[in-house]
Chimera marker file (.cmm) of the C-alpha trace (Angstrom):
<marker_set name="trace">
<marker id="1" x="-49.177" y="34.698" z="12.715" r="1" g="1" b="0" radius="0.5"/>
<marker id="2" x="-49.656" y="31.556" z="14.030" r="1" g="1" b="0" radius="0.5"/>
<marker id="3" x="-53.836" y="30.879" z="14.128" r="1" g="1" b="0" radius="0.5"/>
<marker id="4" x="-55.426" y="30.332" z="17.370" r="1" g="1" b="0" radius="0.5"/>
<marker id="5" x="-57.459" y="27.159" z="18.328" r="1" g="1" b="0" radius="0.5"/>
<marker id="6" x="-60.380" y="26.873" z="20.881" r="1" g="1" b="0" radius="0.5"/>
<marker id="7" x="-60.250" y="23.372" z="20.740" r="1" g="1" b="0" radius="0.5"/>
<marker id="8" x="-57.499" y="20.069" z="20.189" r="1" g="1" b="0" radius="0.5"/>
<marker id="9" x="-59.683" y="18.477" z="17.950" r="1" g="1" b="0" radius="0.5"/>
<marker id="10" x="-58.973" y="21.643" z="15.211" r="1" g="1" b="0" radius="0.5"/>
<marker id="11" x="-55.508" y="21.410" z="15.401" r="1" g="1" b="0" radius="0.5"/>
<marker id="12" x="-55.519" y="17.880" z="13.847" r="1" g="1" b="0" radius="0.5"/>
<marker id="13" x="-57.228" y="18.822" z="11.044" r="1" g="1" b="0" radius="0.5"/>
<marker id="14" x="-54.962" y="21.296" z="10.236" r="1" g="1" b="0" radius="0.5"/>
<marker id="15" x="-51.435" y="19.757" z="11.387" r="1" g="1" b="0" radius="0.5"/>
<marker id="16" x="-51.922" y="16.115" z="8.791" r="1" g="1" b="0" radius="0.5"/>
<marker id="17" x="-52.386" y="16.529" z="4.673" r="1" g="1" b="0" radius="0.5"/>
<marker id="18" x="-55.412" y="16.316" z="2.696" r="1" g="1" b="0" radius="0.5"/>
<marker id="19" x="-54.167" y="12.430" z="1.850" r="1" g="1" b="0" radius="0.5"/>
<marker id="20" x="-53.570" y="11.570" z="5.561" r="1" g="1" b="0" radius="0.5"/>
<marker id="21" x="-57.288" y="12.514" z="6.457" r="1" g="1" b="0" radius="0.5"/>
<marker id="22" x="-58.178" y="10.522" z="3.255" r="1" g="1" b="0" radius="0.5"/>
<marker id="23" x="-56.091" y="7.706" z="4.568" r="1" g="1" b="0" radius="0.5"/>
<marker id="24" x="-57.979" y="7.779" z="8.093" r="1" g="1" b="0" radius="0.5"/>
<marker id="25" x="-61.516" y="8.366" z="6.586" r="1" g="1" b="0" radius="0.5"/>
<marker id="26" x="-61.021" y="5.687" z="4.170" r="1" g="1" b="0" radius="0.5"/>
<marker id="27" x="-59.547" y="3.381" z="7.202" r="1" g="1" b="0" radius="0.5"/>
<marker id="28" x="-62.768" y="4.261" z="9.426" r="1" g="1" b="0" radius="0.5"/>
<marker id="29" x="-65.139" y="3.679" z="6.982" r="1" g="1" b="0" radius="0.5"/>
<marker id="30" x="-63.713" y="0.195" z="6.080" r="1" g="1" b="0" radius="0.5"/>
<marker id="31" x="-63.875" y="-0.666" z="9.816" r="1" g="1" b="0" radius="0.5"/>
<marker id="32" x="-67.192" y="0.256" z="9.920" r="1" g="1" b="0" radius="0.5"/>
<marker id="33" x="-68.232" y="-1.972" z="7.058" r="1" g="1" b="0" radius="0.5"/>
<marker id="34" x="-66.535" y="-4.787" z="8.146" r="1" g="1" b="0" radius="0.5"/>
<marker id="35" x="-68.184" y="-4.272" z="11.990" r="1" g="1" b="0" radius="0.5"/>
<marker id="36" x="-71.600" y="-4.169" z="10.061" r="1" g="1" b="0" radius="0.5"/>
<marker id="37" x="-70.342" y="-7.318" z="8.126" r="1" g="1" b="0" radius="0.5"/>
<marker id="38" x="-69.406" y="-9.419" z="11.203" r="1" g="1" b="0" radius="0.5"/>
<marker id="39" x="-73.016" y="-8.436" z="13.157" r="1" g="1" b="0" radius="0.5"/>
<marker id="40" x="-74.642" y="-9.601" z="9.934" r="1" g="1" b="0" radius="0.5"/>
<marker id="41" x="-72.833" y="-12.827" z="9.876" r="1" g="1" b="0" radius="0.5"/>
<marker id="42" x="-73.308" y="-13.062" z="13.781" r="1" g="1" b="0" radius="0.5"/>
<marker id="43" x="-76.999" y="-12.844" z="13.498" r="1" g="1" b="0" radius="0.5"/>
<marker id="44" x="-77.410" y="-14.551" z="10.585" r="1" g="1" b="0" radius="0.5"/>
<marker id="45" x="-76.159" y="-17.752" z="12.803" r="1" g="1" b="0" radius="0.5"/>
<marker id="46" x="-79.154" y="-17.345" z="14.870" r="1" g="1" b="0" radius="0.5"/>
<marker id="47" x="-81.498" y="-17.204" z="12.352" r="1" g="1" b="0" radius="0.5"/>
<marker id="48" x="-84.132" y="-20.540" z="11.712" r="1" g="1" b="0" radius="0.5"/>
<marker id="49" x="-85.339" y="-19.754" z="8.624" r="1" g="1" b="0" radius="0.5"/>
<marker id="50" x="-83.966" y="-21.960" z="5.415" r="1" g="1" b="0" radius="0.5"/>
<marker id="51" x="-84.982" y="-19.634" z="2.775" r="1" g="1" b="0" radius="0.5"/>
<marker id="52" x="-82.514" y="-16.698" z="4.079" r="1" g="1" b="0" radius="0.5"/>
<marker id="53" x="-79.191" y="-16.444" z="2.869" r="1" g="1" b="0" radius="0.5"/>
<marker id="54" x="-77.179" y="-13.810" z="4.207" r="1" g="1" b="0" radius="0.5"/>
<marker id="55" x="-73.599" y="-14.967" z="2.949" r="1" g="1" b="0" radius="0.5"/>
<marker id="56" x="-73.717" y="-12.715" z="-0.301" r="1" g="1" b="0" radius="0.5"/>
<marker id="57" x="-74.658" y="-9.328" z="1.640" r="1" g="1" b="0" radius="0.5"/>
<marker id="58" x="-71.873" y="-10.127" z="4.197" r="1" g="1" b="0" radius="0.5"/>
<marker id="59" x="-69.810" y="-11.012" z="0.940" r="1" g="1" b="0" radius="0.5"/>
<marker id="60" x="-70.830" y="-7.627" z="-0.311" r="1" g="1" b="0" radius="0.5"/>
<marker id="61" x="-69.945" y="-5.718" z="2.599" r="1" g="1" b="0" radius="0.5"/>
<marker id="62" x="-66.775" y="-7.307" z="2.960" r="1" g="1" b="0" radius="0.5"/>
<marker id="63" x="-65.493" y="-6.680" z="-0.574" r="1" g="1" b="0" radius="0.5"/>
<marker id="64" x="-66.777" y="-3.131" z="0.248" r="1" g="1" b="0" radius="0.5"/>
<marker id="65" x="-64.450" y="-3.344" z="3.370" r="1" g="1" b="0" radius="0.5"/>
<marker id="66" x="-61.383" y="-4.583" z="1.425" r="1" g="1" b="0" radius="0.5"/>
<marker id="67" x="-61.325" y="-1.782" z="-1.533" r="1" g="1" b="0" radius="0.5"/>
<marker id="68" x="-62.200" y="0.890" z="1.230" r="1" g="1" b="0" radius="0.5"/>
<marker id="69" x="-59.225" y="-0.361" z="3.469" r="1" g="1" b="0" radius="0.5"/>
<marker id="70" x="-57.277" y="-1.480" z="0.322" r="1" g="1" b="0" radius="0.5"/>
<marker id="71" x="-57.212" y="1.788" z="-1.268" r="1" g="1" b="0" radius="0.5"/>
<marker id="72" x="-56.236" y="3.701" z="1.949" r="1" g="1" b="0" radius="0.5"/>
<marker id="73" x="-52.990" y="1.562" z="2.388" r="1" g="1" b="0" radius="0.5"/>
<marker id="74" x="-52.187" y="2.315" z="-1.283" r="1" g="1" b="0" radius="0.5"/>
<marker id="75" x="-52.483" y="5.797" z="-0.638" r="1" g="1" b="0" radius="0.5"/>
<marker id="76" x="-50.916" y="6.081" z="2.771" r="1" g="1" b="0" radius="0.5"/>
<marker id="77" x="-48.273" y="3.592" z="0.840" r="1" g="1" b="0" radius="0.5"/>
<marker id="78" x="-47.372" y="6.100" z="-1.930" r="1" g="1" b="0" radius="0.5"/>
<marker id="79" x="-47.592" y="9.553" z="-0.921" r="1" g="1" b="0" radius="0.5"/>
<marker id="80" x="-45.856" y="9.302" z="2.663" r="1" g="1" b="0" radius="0.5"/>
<marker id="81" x="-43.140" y="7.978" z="0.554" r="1" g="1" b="0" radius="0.5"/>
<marker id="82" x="-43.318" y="10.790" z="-2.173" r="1" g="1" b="0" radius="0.5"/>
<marker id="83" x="-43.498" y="13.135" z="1.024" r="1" g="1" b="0" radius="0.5"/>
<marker id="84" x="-40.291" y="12.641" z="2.201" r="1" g="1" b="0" radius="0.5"/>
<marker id="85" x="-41.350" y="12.550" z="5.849" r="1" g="1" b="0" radius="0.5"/>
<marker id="86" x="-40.264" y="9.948" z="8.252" r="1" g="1" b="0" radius="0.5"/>
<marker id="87" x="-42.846" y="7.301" z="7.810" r="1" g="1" b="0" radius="0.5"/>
<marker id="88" x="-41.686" y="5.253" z="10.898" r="1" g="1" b="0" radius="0.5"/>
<marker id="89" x="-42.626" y="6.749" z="14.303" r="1" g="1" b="0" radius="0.5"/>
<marker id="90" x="-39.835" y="5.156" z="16.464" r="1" g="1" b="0" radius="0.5"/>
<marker id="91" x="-36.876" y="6.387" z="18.191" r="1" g="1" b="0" radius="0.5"/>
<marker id="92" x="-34.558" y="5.732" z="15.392" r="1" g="1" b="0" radius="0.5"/>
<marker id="93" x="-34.124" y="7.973" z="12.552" r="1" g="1" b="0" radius="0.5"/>
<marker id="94" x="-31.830" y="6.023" z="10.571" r="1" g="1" b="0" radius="0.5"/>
<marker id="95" x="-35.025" y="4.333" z="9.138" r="1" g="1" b="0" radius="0.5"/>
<marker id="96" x="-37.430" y="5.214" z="6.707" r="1" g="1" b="0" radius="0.5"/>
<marker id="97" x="-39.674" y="2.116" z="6.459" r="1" g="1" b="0" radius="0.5"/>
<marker id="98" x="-43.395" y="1.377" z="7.145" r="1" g="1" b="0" radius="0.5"/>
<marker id="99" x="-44.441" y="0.563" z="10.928" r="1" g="1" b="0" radius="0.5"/>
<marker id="100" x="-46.224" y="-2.269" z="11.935" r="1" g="1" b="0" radius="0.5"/>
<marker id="101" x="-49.600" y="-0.717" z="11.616" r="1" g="1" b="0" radius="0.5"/>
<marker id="102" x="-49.101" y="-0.359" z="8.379" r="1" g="1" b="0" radius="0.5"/>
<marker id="103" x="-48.427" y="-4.005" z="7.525" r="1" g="1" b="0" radius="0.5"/>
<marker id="104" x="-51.823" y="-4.878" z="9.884" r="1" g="1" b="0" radius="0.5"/>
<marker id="105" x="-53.450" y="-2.603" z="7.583" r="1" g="1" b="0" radius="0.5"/>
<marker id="106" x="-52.101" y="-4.297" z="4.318" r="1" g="1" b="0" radius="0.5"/>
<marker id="107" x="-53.448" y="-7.888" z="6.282" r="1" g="1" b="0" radius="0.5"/>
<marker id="108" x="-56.714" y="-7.090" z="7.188" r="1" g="1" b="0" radius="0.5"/>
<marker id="109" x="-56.935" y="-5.909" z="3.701" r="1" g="1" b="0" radius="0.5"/>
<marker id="110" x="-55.938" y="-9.040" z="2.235" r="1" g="1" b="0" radius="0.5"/>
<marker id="111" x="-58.159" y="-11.305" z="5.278" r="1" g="1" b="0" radius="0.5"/>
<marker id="112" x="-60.987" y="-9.093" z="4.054" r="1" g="1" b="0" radius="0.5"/>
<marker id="113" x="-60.841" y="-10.291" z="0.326" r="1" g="1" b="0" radius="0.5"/>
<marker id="114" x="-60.566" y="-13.926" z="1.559" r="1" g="1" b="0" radius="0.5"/>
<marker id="115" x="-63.455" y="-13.854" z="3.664" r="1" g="1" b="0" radius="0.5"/>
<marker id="116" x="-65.581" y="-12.302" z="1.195" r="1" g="1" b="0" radius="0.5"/>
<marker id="117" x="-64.372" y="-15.144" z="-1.413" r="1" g="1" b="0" radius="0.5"/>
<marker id="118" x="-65.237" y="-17.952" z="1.649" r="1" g="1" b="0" radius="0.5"/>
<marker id="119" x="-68.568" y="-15.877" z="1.936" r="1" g="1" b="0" radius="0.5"/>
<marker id="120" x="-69.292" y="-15.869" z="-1.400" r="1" g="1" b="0" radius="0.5"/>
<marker id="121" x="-68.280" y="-19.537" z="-1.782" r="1" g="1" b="0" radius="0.5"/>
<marker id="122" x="-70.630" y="-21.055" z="1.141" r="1" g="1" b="0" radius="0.5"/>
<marker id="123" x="-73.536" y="-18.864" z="-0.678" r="1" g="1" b="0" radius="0.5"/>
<marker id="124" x="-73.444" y="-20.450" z="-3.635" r="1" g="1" b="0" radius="0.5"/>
<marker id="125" x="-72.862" y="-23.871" z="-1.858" r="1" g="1" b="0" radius="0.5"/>
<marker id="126" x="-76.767" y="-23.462" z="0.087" r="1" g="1" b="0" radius="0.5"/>
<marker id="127" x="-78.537" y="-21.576" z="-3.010" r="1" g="1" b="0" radius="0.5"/>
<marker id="128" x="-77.970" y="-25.353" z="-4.661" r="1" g="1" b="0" radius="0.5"/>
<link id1="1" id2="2" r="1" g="1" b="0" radius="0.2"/>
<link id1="2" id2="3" r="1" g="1" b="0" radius="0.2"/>
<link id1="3" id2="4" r="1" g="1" b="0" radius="0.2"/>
<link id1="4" id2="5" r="1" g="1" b="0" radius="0.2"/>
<link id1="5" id2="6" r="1" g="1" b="0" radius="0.2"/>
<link id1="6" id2="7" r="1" g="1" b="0" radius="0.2"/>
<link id1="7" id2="8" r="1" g="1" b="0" radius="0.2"/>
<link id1="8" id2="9" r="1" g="1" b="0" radius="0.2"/>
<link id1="9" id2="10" r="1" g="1" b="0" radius="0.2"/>
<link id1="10" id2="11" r="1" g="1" b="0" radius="0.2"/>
<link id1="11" id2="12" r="1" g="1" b="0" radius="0.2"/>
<link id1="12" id2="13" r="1" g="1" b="0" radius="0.2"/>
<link id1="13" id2="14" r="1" g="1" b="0" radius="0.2"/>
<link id1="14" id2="15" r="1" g="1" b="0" radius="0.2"/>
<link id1="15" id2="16" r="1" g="1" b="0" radius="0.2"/>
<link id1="16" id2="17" r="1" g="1" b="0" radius="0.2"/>
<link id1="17" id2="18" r="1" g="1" b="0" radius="0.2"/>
<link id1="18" id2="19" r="1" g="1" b="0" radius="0.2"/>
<link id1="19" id2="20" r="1" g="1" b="0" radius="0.2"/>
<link id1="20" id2="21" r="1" g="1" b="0" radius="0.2"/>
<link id1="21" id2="22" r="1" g="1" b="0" radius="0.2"/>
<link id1="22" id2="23" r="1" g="1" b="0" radius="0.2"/>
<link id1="23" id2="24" r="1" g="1" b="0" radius="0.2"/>
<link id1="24" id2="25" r="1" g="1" b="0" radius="0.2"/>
<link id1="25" id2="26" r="1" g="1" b="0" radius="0.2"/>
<link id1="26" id2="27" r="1" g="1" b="0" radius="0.2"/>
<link id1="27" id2="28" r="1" g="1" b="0" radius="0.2"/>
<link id1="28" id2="29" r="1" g="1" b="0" radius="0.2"/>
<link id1="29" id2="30" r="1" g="1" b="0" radius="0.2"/>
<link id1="30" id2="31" r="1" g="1" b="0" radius="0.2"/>
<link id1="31" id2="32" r="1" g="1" b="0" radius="0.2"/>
<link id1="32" id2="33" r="1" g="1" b="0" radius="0.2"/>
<link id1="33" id2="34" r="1" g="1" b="0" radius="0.2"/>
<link id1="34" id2="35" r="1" g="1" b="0" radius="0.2"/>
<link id1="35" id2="36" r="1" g="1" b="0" radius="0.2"/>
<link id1="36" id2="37" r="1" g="1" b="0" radius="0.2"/>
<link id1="37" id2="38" r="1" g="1" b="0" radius="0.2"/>
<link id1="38" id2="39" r="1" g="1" b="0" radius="0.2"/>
<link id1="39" id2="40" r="1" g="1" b="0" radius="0.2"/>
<link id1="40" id2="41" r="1" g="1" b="0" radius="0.2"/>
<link id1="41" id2="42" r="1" g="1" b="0" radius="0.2"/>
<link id1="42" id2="43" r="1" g="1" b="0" radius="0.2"/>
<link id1="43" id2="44" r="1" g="1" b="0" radius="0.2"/>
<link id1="44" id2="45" r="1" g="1" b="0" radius="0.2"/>
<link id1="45" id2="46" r="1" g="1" b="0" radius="0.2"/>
<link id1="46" id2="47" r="1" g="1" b="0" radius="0.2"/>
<link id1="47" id2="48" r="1" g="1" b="0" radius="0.2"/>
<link id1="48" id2="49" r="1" g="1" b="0" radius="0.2"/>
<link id1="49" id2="50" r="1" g="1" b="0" radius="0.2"/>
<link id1="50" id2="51" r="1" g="1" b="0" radius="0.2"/>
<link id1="51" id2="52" r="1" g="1" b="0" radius="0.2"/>
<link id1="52" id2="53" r="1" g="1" b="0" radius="0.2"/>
<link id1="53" id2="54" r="1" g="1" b="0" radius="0.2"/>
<link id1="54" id2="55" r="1" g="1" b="0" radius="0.2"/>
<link id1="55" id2="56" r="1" g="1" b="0" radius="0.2"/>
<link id1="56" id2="57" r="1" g="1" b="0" radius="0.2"/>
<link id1="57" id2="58" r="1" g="1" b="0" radius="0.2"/>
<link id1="58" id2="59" r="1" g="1" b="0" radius="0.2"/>
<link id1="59" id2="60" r="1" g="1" b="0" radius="0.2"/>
<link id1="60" id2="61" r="1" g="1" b="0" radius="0.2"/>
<link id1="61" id2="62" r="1" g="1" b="0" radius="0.2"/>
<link id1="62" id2="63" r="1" g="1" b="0" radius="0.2"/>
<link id1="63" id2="64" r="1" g="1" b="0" radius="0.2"/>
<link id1="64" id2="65" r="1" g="1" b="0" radius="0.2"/>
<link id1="65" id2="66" r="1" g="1" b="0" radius="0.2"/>
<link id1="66" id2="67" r="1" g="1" b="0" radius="0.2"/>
<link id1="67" id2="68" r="1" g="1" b="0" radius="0.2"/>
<link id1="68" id2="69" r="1" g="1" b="0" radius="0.2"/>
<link id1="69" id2="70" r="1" g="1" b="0" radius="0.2"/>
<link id1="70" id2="71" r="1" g="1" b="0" radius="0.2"/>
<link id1="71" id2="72" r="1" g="1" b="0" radius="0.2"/>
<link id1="72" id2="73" r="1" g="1" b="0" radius="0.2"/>
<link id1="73" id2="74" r="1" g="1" b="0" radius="0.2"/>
<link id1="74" id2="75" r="1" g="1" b="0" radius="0.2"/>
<link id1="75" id2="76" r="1" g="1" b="0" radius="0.2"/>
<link id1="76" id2="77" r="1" g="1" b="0" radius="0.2"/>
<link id1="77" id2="78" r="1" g="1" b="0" radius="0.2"/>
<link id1="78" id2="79" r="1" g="1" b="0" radius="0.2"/>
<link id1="79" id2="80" r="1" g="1" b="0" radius="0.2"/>
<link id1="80" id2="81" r="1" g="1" b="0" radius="0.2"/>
<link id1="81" id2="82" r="1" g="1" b="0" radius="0.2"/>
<link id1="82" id2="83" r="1" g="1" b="0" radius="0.2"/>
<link id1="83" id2="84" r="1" g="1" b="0" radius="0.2"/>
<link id1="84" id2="85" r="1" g="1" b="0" radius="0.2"/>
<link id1="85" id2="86" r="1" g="1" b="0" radius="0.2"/>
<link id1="86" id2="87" r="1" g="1" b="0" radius="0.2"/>
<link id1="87" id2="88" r="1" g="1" b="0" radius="0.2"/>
<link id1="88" id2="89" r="1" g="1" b="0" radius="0.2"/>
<link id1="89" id2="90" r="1" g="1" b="0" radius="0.2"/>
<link id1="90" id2="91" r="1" g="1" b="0" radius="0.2"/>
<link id1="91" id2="92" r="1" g="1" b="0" radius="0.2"/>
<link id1="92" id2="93" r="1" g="1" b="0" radius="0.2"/>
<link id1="93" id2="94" r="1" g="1" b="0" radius="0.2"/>
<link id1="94" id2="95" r="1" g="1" b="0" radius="0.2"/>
<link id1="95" id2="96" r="1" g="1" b="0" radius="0.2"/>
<link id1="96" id2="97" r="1" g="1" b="0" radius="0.2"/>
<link id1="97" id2="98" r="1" g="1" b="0" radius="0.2"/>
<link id1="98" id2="99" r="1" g="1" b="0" radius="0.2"/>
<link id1="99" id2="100" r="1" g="1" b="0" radius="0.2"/>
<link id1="100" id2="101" r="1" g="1" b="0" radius="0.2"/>
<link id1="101" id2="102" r="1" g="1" b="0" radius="0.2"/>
<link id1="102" id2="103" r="1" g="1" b="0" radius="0.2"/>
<link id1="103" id2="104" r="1" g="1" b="0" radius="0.2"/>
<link id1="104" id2="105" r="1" g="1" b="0" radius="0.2"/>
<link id1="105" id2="106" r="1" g="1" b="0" radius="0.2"/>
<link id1="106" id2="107" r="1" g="1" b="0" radius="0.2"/>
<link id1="107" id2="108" r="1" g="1" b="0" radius="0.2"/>
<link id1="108" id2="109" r="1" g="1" b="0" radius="0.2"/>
<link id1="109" id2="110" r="1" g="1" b="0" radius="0.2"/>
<link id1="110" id2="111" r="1" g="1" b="0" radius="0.2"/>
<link id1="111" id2="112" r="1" g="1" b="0" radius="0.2"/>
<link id1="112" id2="113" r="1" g="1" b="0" radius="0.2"/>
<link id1="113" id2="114" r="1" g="1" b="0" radius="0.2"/>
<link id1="114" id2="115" r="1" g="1" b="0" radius="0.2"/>
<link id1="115" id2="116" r="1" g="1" b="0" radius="0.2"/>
<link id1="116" id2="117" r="1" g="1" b="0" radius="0.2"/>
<link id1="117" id2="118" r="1" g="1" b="0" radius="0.2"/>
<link id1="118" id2="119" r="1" g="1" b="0" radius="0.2"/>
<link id1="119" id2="120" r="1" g="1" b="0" radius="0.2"/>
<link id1="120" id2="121" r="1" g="1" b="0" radius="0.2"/>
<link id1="121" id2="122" r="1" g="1" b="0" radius="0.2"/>
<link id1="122" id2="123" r="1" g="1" b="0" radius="0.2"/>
<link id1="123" id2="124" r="1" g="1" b="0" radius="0.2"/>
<link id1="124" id2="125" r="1" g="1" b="0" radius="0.2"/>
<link id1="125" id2="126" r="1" g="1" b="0" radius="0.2"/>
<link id1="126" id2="127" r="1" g="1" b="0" radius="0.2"/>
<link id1="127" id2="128" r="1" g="1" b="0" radius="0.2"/>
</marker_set>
């Protein structure tokens, strides 16, 4: 019997794996951080004051964003390729490779470690 639905939103949850709604809370929730990084760092530019250093909570909140983000592509990574499932949403078949959303992920990752590192770096540059 195939279970009735009242709305589209339940049929998502039910149609992707536990791992894939890992994967896309552990993707939103590193966005999130790295959205409340960049106002930080946004208003911390207009801010007068000498004695406030905002560089190690952005720092912070960035290194959050990169294990968050981090761990999702590592998961995504491994079990849709212990699934067996076509991990490539194009026309063709024939391949069974990551998409280009996945490699963006892996990037933004990656940019998110560096920037904490910069972040960290130009803190301990002004606390001197």
């Amino acid at each position: 019997m195939v279970p009735r639905y009242t709305r589209f939103d339940d049929r998502w949850f039910v149609l992707f794996s536990d791992w894939f709604r890992a994967t896309q809370g552990l993707m939103t929730v590193g966005l999130c951080v790295g959205l409340v990084a960049l106002i930080i760092a946004t208003l911390a530019l207009c801010c007068q004051c000498r004695k406030c250093n905002y560089g190690s909570v952005v720092a912070g909140l960035l290194i959050t964003a990169f294990l968050s983000i981090g761990i999702a592509v590592v998961v995504f990574g491994v079990k849709a390729a212990d699934s067996g499932t076509r991990i490539d949403w194009t026309e063709s078949r024939s391949f069974n490779r990551f998409g280009w959303s996945f490699w963006l992920a892996a990037g933004s990752s990656g940019m998110a470690l560096l920037t904490s590192f910069i972040y960290c770096c130009t803190c301990r540059g002004a606390s001197d």
